[in-house]
C-alpha positions as CSV (number, residue, x, y, z in Angstrom):
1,X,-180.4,-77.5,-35.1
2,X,-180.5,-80.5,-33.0
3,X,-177.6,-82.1,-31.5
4,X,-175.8,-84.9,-33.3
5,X,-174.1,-87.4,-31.5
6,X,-172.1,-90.8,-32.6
7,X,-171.8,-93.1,-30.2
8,X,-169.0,-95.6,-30.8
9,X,-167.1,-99.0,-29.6
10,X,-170.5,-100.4,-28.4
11,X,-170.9,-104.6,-28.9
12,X,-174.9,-104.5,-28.5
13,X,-175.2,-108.2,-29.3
14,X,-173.8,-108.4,-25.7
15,X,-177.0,-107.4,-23.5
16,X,-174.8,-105.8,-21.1
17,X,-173.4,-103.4,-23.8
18,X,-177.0,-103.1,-25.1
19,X,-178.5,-102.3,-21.7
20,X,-175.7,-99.2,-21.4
21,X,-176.0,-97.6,-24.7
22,X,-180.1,-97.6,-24.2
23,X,-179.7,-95.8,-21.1
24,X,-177.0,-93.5,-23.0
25,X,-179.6,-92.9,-25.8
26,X,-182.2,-91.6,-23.4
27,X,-179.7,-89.8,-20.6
28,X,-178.4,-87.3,-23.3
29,X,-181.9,-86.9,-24.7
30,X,-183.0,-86.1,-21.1
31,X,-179.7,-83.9,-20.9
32,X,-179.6,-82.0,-24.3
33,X,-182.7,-82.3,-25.9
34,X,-185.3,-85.1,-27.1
35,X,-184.5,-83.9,-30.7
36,X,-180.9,-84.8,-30.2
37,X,-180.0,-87.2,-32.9
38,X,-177.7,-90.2,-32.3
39,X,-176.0,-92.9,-34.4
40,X,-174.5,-96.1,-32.7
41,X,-171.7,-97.3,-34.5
42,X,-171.9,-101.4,-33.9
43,X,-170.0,-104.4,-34.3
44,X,-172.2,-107.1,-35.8
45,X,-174.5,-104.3,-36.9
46,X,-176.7,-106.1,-38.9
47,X,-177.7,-108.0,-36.1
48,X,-177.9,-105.5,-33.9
49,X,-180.3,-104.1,-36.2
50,X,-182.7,-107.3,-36.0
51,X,-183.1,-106.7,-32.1
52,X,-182.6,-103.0,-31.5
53,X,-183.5,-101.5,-34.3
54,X,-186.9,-99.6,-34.1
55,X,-184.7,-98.3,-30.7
56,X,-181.2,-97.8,-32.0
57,X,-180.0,-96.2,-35.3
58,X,-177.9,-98.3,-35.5
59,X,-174.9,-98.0,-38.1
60,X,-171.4,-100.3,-38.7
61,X,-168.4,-99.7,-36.9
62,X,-165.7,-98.3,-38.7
63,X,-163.2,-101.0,-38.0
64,X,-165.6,-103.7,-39.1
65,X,-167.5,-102.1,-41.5
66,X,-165.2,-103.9,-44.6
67,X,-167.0,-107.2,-43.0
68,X,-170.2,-106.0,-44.5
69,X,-169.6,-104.4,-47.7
70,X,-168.4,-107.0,-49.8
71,X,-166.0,-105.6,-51.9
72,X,-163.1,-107.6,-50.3
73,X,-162.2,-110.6,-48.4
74,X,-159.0,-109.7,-46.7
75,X,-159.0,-108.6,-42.4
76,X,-157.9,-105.3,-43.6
77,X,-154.6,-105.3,-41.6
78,X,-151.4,-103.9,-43.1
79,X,-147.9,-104.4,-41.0
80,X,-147.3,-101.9,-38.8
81,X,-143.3,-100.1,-39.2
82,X,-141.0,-102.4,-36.1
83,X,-140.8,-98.4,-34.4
84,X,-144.4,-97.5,-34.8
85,X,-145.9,-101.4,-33.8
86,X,-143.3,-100.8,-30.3
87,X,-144.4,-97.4,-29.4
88,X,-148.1,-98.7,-30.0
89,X,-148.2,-102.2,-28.7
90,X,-150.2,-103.0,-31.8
91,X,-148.4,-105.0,-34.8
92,X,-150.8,-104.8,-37.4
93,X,-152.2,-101.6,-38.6
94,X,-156.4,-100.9,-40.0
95,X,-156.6,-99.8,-43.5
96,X,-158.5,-97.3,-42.6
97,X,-156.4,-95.9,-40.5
98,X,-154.1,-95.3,-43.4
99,X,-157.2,-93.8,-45.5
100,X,-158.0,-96.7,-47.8
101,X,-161.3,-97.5,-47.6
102,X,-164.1,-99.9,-48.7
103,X,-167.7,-98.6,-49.6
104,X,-168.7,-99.8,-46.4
105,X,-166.1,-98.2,-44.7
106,X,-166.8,-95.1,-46.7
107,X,-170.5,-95.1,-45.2
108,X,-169.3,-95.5,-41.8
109,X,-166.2,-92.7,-41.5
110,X,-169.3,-90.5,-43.3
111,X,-171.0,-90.3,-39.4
112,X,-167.1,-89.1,-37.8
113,X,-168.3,-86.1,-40.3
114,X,-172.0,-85.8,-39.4
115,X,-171.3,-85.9,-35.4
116,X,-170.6,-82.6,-33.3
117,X,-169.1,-85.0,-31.0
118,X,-168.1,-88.8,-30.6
119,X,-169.1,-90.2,-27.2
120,X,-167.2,-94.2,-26.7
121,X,-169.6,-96.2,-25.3
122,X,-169.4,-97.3,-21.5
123,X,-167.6,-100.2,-20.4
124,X,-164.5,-101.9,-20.1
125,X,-162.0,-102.1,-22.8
126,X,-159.9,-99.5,-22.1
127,X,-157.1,-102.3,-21.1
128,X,-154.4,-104.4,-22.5
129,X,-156.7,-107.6,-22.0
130,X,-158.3,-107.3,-25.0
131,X,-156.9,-106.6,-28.3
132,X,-157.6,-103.2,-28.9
133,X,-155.8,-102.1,-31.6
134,X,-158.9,-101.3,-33.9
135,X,-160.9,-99.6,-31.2
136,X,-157.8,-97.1,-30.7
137,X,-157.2,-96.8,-34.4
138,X,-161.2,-95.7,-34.2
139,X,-160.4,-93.3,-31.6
140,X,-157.8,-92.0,-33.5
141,X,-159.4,-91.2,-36.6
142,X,-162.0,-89.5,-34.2
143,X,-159.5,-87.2,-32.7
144,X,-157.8,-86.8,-36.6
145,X,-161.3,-85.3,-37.5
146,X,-161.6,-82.4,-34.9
147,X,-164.2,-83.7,-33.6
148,X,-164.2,-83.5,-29.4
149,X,-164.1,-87.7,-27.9
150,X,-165.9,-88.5,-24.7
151,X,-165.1,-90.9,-22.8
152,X,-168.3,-92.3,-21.2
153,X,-168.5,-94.3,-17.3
154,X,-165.2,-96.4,-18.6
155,X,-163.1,-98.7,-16.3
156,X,-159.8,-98.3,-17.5
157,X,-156.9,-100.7,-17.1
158,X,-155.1,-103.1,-15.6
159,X,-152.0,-102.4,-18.3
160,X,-149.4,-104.6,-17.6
161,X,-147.6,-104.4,-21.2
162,X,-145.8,-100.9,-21.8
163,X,-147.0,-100.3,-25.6
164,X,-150.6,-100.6,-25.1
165,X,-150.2,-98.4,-21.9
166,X,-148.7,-95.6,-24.1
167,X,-151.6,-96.1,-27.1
168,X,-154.2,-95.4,-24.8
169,X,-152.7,-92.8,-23.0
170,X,-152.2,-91.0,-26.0
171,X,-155.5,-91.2,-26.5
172,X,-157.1,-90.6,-23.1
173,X,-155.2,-87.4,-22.9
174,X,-156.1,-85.7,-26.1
175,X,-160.2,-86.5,-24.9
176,X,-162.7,-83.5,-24.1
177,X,-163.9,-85.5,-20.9
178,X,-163.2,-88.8,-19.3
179,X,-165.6,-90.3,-16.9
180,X,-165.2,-93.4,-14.9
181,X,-167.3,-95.8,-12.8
182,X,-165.0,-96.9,-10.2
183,X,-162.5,-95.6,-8.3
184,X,-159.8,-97.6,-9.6
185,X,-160.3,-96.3,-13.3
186,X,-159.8,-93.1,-11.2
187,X,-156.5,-94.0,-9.7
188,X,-155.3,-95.5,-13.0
189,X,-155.9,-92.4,-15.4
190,X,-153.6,-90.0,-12.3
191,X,-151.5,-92.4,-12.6
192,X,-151.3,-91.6,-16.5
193,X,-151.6,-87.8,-16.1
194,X,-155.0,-87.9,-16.7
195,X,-158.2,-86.4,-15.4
196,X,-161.5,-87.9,-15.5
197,X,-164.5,-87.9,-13.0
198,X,-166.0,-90.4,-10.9
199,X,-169.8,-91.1,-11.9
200,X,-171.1,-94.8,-12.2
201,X,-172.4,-97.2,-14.8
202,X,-174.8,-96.0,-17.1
203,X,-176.9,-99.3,-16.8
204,X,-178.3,-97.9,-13.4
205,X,-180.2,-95.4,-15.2
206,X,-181.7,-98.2,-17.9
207,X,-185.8,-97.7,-17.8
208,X,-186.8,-99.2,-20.6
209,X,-190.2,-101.1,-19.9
210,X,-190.2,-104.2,-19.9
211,X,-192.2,-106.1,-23.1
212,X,-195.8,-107.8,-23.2
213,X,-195.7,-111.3,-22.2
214,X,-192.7,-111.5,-20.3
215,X,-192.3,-115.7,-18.9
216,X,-193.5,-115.9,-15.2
217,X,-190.5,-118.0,-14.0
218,X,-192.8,-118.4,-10.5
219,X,-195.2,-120.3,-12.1
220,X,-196.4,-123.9,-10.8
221,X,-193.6,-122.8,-8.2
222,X,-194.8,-123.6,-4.6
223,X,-195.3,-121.1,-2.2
224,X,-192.1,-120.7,0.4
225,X,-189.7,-122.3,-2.6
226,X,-186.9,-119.4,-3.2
227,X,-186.1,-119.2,-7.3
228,X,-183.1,-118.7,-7.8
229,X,-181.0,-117.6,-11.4
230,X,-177.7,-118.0,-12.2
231,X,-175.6,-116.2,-14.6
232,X,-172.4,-117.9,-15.4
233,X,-169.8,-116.9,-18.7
234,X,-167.0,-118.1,-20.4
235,X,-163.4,-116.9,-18.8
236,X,-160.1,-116.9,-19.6
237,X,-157.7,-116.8,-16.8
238,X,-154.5,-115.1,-17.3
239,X,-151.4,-117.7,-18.1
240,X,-150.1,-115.7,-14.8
241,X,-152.2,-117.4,-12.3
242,X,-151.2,-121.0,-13.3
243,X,-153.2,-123.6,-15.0
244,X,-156.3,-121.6,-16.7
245,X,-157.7,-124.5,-17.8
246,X,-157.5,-126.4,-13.7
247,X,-159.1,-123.1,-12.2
248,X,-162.1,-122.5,-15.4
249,X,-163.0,-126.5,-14.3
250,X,-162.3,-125.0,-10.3
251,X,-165.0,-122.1,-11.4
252,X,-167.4,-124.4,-12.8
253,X,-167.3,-126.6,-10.0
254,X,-168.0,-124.3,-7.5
255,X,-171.0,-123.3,-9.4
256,X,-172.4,-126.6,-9.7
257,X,-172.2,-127.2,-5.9
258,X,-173.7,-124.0,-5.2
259,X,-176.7,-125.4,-7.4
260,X,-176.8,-128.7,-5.4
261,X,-176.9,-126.5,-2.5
262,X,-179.6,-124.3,-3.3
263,X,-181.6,-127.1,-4.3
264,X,-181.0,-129.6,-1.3
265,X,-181.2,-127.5,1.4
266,X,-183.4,-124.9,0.5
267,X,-185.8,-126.7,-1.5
268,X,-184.8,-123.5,-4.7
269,X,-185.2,-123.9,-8.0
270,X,-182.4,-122.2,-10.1
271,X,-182.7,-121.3,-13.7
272,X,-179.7,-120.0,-15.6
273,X,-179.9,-117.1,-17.0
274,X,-177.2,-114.5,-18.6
275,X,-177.2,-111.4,-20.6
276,X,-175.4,-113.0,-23.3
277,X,-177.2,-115.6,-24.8
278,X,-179.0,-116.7,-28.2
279,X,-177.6,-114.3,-30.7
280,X,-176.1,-116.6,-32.9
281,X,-174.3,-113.9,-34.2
282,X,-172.6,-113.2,-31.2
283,X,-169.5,-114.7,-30.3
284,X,-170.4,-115.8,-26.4
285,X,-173.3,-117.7,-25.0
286,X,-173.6,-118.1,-22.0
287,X,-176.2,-120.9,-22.0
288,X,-173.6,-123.4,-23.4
289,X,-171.6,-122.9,-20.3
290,X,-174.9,-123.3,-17.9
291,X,-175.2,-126.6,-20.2
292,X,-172.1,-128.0,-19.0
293,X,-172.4,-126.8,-15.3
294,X,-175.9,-128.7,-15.2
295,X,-174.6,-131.5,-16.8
296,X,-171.8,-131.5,-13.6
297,X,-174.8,-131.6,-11.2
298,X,-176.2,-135.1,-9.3
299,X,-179.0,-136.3,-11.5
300,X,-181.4,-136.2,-8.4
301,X,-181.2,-132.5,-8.7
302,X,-181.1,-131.6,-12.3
303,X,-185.2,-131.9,-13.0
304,X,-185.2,-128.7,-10.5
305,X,-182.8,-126.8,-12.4
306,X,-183.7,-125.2,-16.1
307,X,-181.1,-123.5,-18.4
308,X,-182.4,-120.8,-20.4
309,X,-180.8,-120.7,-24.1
310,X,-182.8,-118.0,-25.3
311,X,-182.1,-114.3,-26.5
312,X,-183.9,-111.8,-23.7
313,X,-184.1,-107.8,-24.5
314,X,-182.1,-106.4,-21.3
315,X,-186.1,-105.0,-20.3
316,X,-187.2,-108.4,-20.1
317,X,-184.1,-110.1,-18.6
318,X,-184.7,-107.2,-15.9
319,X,-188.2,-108.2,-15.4
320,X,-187.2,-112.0,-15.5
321,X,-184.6,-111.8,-12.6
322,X,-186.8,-109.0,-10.7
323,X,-189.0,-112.3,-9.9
324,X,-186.0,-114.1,-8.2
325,X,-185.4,-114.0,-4.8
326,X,-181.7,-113.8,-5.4
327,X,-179.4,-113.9,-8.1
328,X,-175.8,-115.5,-8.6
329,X,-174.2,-113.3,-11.4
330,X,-170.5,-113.6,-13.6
331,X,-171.9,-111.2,-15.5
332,X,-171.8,-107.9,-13.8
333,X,-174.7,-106.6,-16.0
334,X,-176.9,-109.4,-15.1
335,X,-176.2,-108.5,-11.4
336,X,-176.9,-104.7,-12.3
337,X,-180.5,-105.8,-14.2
338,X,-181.2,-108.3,-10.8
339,X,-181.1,-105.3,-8.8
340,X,-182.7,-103.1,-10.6
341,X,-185.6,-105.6,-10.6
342,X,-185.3,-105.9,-7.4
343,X,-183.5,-109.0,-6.7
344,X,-180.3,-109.0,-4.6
345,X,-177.4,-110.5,-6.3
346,X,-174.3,-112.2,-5.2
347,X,-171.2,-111.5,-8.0
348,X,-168.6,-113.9,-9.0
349,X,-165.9,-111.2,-9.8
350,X,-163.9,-112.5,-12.6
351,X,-162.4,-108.6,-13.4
352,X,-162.1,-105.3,-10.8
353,X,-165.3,-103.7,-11.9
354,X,-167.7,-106.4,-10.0
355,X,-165.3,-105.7,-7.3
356,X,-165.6,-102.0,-7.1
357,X,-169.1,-101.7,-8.0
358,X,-170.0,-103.9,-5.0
359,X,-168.1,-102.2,-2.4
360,X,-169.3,-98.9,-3.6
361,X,-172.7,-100.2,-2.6
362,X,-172.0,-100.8,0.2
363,X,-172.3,-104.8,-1.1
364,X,-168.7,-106.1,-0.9
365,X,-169.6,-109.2,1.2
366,X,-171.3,-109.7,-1.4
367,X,-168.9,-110.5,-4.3
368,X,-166.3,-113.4,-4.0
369,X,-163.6,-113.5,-6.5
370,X,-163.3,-115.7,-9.4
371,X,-160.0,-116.6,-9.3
372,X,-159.6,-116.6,-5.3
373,X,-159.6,-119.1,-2.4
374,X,-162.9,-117.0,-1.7
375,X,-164.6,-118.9,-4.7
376,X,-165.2,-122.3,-1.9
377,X,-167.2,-120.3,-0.4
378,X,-169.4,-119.6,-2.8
379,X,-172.1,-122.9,-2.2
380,X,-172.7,-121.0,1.7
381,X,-172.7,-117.7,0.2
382,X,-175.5,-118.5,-2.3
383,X,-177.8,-120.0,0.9
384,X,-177.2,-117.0,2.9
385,X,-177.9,-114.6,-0.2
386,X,-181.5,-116.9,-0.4
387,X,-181.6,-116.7,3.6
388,X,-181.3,-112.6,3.7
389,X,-183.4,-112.1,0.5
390,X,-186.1,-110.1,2.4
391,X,-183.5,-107.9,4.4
392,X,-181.3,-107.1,1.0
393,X,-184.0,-106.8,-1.2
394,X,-185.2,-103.6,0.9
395,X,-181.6,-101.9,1.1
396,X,-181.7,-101.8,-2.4
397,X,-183.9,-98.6,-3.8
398,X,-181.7,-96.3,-1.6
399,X,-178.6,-98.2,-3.2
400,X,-179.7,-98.2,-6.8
401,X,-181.1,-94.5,-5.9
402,X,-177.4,-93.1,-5.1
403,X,-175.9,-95.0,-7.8
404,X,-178.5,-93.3,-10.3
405,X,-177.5,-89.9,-9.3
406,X,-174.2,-90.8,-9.3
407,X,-174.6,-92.3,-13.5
408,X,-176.2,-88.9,-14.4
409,X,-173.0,-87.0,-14.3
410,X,-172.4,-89.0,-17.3
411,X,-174.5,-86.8,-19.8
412,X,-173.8,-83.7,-18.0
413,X,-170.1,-83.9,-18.8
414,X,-171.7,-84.4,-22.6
415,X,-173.3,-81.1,-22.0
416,X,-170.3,-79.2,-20.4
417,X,-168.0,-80.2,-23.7
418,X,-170.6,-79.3,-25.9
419,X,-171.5,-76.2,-24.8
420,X,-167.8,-75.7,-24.4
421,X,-167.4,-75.9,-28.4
422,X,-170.4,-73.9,-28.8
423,X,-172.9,-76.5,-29.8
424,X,-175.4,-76.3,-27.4
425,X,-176.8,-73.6,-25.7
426,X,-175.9,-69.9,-26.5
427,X,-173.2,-71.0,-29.3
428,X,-175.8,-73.1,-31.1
429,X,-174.7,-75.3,-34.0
């Protein structure tokens, strides 16, 4: 019998998120099988299942699968005991966590059953920044199913509060496999006890082709004019650098003059462009934050600069950027898709992962810090990124090639825990 696989705590509605769980859906078919059937539990999954539905099946996640089903109107929270909400960091307790369950619910705990194994989705929530309280109960009810959990090309922490810290420690430790994309996820989990290995993000293997039609952003542009996209997001600085409100206007300023300069002394024109954008169902878009940055720009410069509101499938945003000559990029997926269209990217690191992934290749001039004195010099970093286009541009294949090999370690640890419980392989199912 094939392998069945449930992937979980994936937000496809953000094309970041979407671009990961694509390449996860065809790196474990490549690994175990092209038989092997998977089910992506979703927030928003009705949604999801307008825009990656004939690729995805695509089912709710448990911890918002009461959303859908109608038969109540409460959060589903109960209060947490004072001992249990201290020891957990987490107040407020699922319902389903405590076994009561709504239809909808019902339909989602059914794939916990169905699964020889639960594989969290890449990416970064594994922290205290976020409330996470419903992802862990998730986990939990994975791990209360005897079902093996698999933590998949994760970066894991900061955890600056004690509670949280504990939760998902006692979580990461009772996993079959942990695998990281950085090298400070790695130092964080020994720090916890914990081992996990050091692979790379799943997006590096994304190869889905890109659809008919895709816009040619070069059109009417003359010959010699770099184009130039810009992803910018939404960001929330933490109360413990000072005024978050001063340094998101500091942010969006330094954008803007970027712009100005790209425009005035290189002649570019810039489009703004992010992986999170027109899903109205989705609770960031990126496009209303280009919006205000254009707005912040001289009005001699603004007919050269475009902001793009609409939704992109991560295949075409790839092909989209692939015709820049360089890419600024808050989000770190949209600097991921630039490259691997070929377009070299500068990040604005607003968390460690743009950081890390940048130095590991070999980029970390290359990435300036959100929240840093670095952030002035974004306006010269943009030119020179336009400037050594030609020269970056060709580093990248060997780059993206390493950082490939590196991501398909992800599905072989998949393999190793399967086989392991006798799923795969000699054991069968």
């Amino acid at each position: 019998m094939p392998v069945r696989l449930a992937i979980t705590n994936s937000v496809i509605l953000n094309g970041g998120d979407a671009a990961i769980v694509l390449s996860m859906a065809g790196s474990l078919r490549r690994e175990l099988g092209p038989d092997t059937e998977i089910k992506v539990l979703c927030h928003s999954a009705q949604a999801a299942r307008r825009l990656y539905g004939r690729e995805l099946d695509i089912v709710p996640a448990l911890e918002e699968a009461h959303r859908s089903s109608g038969d109540i109107n409460d959060v589903g929270y109960v209060p947490r005991t004072p001992l249990a909400g201290k020891l957990l960091g987490e107040t407020l307790v699922p319902r389903f966590e405590l076994g009561l369950l709504t239809a909808g619910e019902r339909q989602a705990e059914a794939v916990f059953d169905w699964a020889d194994a639960v594989v969290s989705c890449g990416g970064g929530f594994l922290t205290d920044r976020y409330g996470s309280g419903k992802r862990l109960a998730a986990l939990r009810r994975t791990l209360g199913a005897g079902k093996p959990l698999i933590f998949y090309a994760q970066s894991v922490g900061p955890f600056e509060r004690p509670g949280p810290r504990r939760a998902f420690r006692q979580v990461l430790s009772r996993a079959a496999a942990v695998t990281v994309r950085d090298g400070r996820s790695l130092q964080e989990l020994r720090a916890l006890g914990i081992s996990a290995e050091l692979t790379a993000d799943e997006a590096f293997l994304f190869d889905a082709p890109a659809p008919p039609g895709v816009p040619n952003l070069r059109a009417g542009l003359q010959a010699g004019r770099p184009l130039v996209a810009v992803s910018l997001r939404s960001w929330h600085f933490p109360d413990s650098l000072g005024d978050t409100s001063a340094m998101r206007e500091r942010y969006y300023a330094a954008v803007a003059a970027a712009v100005e300069r790209l425009v005035t002394a290189r002649g570019a024109r810039v489009v703004f462009l992010s992986t999170c954008q027109g899903v109205p169902e989705y609770a960031h878009d990126d496009s209303q934050v280009a919006d205000r940055v254009f707005y912040m720009l001289p009005e001699a410069v603004r007919p050269e600069v475009e902001v793009d509101s609409a939704y992109h499938h991560p295949a075409e945003l790839r092909a989209l950027l692939g015709q820049c000559d360089a890419v600024v990029a808050t989000r770190m997926h949209a600097a991921i898709l630039a490259m691997l269209g070929g377009a070299p990217a500068l990040a604005i690191g607003y968390e460690a992962k743009s950081r890390e992934l940048f130095a590991r290749a070999g980029l970390a001039d290359w990435c300036l810090d959100i929240a840093g004195e670095e952030l002035e010099r974004l306006p010269a970093r943009a030119v020179a990124l336009v400037d050594q286009s030609a020269r970056l541009r060709a580093a990248l294949p060997a780059k993206l090639a390493e950082l490939a090999e590196a991501a398909r370690a992800n599905a072989r640890a998949v393999r190793r825990v399967l086989q392991a419980r006798g799923a795969l392989g000699g054991g069968g199912r």
